[in-house]
DSSP file (Angstrom, degrees, kcal/mol; ACC not computed):
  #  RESIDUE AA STRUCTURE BP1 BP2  ACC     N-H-->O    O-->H-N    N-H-->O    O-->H-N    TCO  KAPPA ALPHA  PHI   PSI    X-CA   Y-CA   Z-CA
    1    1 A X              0   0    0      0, 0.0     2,-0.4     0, 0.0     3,-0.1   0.000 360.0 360.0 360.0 169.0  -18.4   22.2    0.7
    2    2 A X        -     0   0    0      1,-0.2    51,-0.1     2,-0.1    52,-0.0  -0.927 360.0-139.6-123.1 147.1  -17.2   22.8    4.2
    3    3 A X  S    S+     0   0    0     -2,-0.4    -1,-0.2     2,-0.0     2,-0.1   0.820  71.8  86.3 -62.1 -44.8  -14.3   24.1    5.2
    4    4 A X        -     0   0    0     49,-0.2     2,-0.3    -3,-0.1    49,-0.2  -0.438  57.5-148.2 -96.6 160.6  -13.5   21.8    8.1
    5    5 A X        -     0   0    0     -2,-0.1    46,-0.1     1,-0.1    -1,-0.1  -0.891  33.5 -88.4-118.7 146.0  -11.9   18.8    8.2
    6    6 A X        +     0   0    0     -2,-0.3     2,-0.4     1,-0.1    46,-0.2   0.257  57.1 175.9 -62.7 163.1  -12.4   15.7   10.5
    7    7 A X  E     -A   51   0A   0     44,-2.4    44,-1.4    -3,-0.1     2,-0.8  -0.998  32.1 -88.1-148.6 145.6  -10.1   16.2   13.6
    8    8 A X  E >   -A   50   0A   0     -2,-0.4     3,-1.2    42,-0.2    42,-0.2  -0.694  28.6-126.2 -74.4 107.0   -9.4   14.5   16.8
    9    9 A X  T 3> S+     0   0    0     40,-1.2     4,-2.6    -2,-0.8     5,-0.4   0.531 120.2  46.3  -4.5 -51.2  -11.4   15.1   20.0
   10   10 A X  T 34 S+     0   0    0     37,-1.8    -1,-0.3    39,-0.5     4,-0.1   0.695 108.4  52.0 -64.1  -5.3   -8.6   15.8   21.7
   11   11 A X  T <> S+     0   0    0     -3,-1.2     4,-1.0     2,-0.2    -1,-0.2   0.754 113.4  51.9-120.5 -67.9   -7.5   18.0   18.7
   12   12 A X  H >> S+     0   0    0      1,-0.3     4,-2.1     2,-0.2     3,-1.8   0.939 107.0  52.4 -55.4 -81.8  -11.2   19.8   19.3
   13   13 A X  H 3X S+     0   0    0     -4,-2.6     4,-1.7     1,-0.3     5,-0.4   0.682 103.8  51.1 -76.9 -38.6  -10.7   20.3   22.8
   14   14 A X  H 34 S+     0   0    0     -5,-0.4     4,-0.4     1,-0.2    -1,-0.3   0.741 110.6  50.1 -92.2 -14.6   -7.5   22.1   22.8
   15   15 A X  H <X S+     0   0    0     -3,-1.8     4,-2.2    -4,-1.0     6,-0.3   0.879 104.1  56.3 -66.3 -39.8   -8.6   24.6   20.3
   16   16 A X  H  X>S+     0   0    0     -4,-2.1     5,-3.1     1,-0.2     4,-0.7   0.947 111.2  48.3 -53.3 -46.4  -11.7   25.3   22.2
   17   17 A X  H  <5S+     0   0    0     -4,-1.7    -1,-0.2    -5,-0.2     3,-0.2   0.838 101.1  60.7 -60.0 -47.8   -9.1   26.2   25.2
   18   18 A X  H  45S+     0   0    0     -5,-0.4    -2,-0.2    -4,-0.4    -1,-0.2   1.000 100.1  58.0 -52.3 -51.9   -7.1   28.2   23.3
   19   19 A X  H  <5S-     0   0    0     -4,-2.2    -2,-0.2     1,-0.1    -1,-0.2   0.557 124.9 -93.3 -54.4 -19.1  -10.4   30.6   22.7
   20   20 A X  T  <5S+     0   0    0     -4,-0.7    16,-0.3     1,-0.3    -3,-0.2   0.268  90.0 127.2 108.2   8.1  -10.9   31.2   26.2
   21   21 A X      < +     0   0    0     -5,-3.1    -1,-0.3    -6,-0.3     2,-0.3  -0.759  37.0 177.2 -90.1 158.7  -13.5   28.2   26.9
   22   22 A X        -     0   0    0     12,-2.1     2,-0.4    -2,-0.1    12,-0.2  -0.926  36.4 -78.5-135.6 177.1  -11.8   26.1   30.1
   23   23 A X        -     0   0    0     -2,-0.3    10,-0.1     1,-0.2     3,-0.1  -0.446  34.1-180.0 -74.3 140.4  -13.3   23.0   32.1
   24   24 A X  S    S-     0   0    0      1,-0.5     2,-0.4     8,-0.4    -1,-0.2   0.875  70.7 -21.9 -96.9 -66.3  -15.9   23.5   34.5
   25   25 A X        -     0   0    0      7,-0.3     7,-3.7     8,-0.2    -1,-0.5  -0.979  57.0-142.2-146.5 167.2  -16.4   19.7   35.5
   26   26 A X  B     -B   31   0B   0     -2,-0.4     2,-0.4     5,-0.2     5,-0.2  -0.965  12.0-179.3-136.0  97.1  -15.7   16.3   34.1
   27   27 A X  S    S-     0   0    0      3,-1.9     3,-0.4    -2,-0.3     2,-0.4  -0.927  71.9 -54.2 -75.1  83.7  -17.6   12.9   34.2
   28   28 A X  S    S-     0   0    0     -2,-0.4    -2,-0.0     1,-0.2     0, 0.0  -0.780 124.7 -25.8  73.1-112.6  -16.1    9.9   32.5
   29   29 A X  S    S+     0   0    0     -2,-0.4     2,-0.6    15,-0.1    -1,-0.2  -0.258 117.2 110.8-116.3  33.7  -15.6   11.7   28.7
   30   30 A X        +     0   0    0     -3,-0.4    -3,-1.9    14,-0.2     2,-0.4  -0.959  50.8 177.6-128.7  92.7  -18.5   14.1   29.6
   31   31 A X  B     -BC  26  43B   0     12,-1.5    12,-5.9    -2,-0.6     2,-0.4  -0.957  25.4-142.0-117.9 142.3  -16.7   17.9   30.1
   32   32 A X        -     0   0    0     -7,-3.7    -8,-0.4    -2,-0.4    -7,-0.3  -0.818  13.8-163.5 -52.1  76.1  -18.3   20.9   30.8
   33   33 A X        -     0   0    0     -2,-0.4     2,-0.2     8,-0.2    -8,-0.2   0.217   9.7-173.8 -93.2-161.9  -16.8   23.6   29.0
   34   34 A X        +     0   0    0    -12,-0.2   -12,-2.1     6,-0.2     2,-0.4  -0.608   7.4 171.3 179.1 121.0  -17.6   27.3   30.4
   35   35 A X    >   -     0   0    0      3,-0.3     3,-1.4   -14,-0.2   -14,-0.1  -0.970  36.3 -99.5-143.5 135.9  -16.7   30.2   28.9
   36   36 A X  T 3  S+     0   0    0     -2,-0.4     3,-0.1   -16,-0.3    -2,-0.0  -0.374 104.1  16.3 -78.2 153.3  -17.8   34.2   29.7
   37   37 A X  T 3  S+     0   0    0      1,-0.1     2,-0.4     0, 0.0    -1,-0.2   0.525 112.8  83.8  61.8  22.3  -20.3   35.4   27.6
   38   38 A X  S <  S-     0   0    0     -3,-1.4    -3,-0.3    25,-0.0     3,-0.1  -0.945  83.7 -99.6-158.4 151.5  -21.4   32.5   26.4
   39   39 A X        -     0   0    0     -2,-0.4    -5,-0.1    23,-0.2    -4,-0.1  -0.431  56.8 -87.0 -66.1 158.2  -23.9   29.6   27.5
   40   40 A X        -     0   0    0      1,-0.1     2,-0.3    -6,-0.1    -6,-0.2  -0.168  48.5-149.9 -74.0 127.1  -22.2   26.2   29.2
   41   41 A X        -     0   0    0     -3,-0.1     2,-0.5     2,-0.0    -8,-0.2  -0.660   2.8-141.0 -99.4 169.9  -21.3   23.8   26.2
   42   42 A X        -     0   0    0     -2,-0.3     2,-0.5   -10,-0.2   -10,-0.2  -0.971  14.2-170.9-109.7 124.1  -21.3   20.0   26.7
   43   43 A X  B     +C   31   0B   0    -12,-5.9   -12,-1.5    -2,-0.5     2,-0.3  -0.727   9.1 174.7-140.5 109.3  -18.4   18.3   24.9
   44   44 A X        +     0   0    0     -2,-0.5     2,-0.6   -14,-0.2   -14,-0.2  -0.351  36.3 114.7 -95.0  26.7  -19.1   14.2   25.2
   45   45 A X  S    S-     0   0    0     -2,-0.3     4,-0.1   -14,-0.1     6,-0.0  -0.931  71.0-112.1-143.4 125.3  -16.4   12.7   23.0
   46   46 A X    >   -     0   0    0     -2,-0.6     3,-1.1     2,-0.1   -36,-0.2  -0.132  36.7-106.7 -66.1 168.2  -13.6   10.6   24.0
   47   47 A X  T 3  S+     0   0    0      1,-0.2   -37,-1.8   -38,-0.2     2,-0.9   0.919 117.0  39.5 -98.8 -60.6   -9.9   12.4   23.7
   48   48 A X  T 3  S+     0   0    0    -39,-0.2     2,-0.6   -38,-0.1    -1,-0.2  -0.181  84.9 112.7-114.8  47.1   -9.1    9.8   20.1
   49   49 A X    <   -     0   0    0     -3,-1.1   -40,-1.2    -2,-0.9   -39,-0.5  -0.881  69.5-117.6-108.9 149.2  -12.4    9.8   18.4
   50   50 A X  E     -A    8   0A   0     -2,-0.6     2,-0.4   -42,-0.2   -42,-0.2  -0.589  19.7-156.2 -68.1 146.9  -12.7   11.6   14.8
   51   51 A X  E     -A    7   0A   0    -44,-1.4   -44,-2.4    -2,-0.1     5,-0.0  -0.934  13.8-142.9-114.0 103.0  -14.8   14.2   14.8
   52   52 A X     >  -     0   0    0     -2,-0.4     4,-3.7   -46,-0.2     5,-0.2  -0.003  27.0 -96.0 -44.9 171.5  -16.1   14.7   11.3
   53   53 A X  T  4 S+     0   0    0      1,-0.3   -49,-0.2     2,-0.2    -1,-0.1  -0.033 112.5  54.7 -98.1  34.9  -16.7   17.8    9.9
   54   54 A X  T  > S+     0   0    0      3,-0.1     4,-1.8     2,-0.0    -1,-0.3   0.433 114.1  45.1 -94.4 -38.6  -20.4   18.4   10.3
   55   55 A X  H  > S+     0   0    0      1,-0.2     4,-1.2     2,-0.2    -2,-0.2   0.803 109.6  51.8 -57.9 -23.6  -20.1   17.9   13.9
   56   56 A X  H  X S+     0   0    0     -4,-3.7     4,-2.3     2,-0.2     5,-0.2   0.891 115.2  50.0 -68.8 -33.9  -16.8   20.2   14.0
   57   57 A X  H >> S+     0   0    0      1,-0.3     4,-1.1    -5,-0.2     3,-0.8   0.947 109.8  45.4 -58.4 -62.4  -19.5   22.7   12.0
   58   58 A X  H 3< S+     0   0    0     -4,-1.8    -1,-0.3     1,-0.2     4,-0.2   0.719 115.1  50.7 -44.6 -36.3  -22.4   22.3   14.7
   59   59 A X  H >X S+     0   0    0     -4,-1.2     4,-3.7     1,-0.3     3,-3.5   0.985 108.0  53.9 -58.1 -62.1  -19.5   22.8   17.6
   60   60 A X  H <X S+     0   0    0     -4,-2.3     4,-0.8    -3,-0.8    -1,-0.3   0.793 106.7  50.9 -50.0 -42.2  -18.3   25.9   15.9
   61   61 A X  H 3< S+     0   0    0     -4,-1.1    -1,-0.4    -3,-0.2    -2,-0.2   0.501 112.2  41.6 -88.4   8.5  -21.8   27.2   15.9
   62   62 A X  H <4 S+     0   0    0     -3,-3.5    -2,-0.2    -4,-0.2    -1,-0.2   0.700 133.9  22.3-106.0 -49.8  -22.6   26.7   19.9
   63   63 A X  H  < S-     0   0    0     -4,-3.7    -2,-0.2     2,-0.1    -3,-0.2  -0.027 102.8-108.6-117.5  46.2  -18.9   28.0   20.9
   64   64 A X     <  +     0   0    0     -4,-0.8     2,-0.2     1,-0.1    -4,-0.2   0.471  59.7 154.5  51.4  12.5  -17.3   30.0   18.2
   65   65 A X        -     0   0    0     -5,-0.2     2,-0.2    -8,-0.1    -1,-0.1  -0.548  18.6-173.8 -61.3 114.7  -14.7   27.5   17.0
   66   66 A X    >   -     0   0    0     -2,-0.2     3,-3.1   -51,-0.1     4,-0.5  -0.863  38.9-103.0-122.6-179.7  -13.5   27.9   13.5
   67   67 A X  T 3  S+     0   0    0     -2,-0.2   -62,-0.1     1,-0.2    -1,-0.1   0.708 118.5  62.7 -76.8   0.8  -11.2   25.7   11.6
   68   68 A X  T 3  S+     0   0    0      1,-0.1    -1,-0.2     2,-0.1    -3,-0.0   0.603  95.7  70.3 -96.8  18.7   -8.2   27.9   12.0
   69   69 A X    <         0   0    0     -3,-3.1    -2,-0.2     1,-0.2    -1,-0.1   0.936 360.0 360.0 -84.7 -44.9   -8.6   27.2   15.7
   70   70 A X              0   0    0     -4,-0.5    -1,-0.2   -55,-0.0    -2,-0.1   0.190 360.0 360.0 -79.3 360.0   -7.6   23.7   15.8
């Protein structure tokens, strides 16, 4: 079993901000995220979509995210 549980984008994004990642640039629901020491994430998902929790895992593993971030 997995620890996380489905969350909203918008939900996603403001943990990721907490950690230190911030927006680099923004196209329609298409942000860049940037954070030092770490390669440029893409994060595609409109602000009140669910994110289930194998995609919150795969996020966690590109930018350090864990579920007591969100």
């Amino acid at each position: 079993m997995t620890e996380w549980s489905s969350s909203k984008a918008s939900q996603v994004l403001a943990g990721l901000q907490r950690i230190g990642w911030s927006i680099k640039r923004q196209k329609g629901s298409h942000r860049v995220l940037k954070r030092t020491g770490w390669p440029n994430y893409v994060f595609a998902f409109h602000d009140k979509v669910e994110i289930g929790p194998r995609m919150l895992a795969r996020i966690g593993k590109k930018t350090g995210l864990t579920p007591d971030d969100i």
